[in-house]
C-alpha positions as CSV (number, residue, x, y, z in Angstrom):
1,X,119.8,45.7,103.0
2,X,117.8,48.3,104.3
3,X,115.1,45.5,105.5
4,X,117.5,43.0,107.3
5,X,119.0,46.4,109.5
6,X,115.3,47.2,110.2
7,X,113.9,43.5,110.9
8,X,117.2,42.6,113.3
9,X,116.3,45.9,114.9
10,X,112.9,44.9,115.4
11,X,114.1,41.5,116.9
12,X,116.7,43.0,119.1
13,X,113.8,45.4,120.9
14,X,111.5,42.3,121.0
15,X,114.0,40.6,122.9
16,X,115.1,43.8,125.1
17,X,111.5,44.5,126.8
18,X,112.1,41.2,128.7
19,X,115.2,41.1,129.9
20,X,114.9,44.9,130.9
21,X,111.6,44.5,132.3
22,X,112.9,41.4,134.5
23,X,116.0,43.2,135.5
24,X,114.5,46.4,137.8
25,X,111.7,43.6,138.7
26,X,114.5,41.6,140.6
27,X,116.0,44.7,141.8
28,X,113.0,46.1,142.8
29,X,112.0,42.6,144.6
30,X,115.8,42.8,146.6
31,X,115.4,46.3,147.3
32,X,111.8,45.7,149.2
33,X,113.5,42.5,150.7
34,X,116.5,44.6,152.5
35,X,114.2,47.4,153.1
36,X,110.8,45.3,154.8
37,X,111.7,41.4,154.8
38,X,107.7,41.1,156.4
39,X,106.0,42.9,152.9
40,X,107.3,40.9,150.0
41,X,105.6,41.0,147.3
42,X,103.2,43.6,147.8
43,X,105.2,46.1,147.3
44,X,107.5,44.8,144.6
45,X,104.8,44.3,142.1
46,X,103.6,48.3,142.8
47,X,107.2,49.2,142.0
48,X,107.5,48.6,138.4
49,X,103.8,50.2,137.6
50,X,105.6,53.3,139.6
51,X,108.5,52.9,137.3
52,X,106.5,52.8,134.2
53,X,104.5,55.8,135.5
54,X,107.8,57.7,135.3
55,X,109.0,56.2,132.2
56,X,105.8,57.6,130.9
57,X,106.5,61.3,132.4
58,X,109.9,60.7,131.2
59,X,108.5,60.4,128.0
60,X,106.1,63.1,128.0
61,X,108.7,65.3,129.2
62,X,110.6,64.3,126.5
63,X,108.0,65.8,124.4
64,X,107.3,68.6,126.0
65,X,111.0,69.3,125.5
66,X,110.9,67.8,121.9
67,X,108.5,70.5,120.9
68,X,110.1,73.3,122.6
69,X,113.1,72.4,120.5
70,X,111.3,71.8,117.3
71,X,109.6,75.6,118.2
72,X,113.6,77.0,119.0
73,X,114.5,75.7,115.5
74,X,111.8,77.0,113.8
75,X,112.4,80.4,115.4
76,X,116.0,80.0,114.1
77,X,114.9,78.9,110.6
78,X,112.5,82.0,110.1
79,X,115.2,84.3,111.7
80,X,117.8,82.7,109.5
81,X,115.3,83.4,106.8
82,X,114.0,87.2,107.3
83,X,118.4,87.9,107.7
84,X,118.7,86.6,104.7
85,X,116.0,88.7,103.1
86,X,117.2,91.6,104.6
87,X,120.7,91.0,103.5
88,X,119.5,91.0,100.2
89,X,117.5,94.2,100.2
90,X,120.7,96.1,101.9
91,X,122.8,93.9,98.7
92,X,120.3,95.2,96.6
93,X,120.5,98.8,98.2
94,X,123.8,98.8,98.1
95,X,124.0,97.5,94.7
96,X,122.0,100.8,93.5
97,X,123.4,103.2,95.8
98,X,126.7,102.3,93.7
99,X,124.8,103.2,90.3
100,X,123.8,106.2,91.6
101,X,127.4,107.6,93.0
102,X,128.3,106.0,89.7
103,X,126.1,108.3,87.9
104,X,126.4,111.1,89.7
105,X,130.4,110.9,90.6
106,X,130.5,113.0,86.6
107,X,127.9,116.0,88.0
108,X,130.1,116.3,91.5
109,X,133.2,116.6,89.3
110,X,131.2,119.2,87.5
111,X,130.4,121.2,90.2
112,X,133.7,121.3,91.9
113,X,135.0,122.5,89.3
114,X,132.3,125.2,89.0
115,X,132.9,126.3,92.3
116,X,136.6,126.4,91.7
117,X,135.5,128.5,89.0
118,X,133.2,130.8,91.0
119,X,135.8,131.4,93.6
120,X,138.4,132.8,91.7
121,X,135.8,134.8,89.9
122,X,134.9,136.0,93.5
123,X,138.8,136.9,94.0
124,X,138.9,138.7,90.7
125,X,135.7,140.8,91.2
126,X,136.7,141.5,95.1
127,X,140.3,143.0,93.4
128,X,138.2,144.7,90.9
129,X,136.1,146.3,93.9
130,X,138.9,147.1,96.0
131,X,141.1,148.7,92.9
132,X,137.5,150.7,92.2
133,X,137.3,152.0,96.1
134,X,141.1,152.7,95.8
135,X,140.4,155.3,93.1
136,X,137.2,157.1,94.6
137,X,139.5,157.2,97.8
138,X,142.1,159.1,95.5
139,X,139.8,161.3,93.9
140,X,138.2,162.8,97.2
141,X,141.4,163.8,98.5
């Protein structure tokens, strides 16, 4: 199926180059007619080399700008690609960052509580220190 698309394809450009070629001739020959009725044919045969001269730079524009899109996208697929990376090593960062607070979410429990300890120990000694001072302060009177 694939060879009948591709061979009426084929035909169907054959048969374009023709008919397009002798369409902008007869323009080109009516054009130099209304512009200079004394240089006929001179001029209309120059016209289409011109034309293919720009269909050429048409075309090699088209692959200067071809290129600089092929170089955009491969920009884009080695940005898309070093994100990606880097989304991975901050998942992965993450992802152990977690274990750790995991881990270590036991000890921080710990400690408050050892501080919570501490502190009233603080309180007790301070009364302790205070109740002590008291007495020396009744004992020098």
């Amino acid at each position: 199926m694939s060879e009948s698309f591709w061979k009426t394809d084929v035909i169907e450009e054959e048969a374009r180059p023709e008919e397009v070629e002798a369409e902008p001739a007869a323009e080109v020959v009516e054009e130099a007619a209304a512009e200079a009725p004394a240089e006929p044919v001179a001029e209309a045969v120059a016209e289409p080399v011109t034309e293919a001269a720009v269909e050429t730079s048409v075309v090699m524009l088209s692959v200067d700008e071809f290129s600089a899109l092929e170089e955009r996208v491969q920009r884009t697929v080695n940005l898309v690609k070093w994100e990606r990376q880097a989304r991975a090593t901050a998942e992965e960062r993450a992802a152990k960052a977690e274990l750790d607070l995991r881990d270590q979410a036991p000890l921080a429990e710990k400690l408050q509580k050892e501080i919570s300890a501490l502190r009233e120990e603080r309180t007790q000694v301070r009364q302790r220190v205070e109740r002590i001072l008291s007495q020396l302060d009744a004992l020098e009177l």
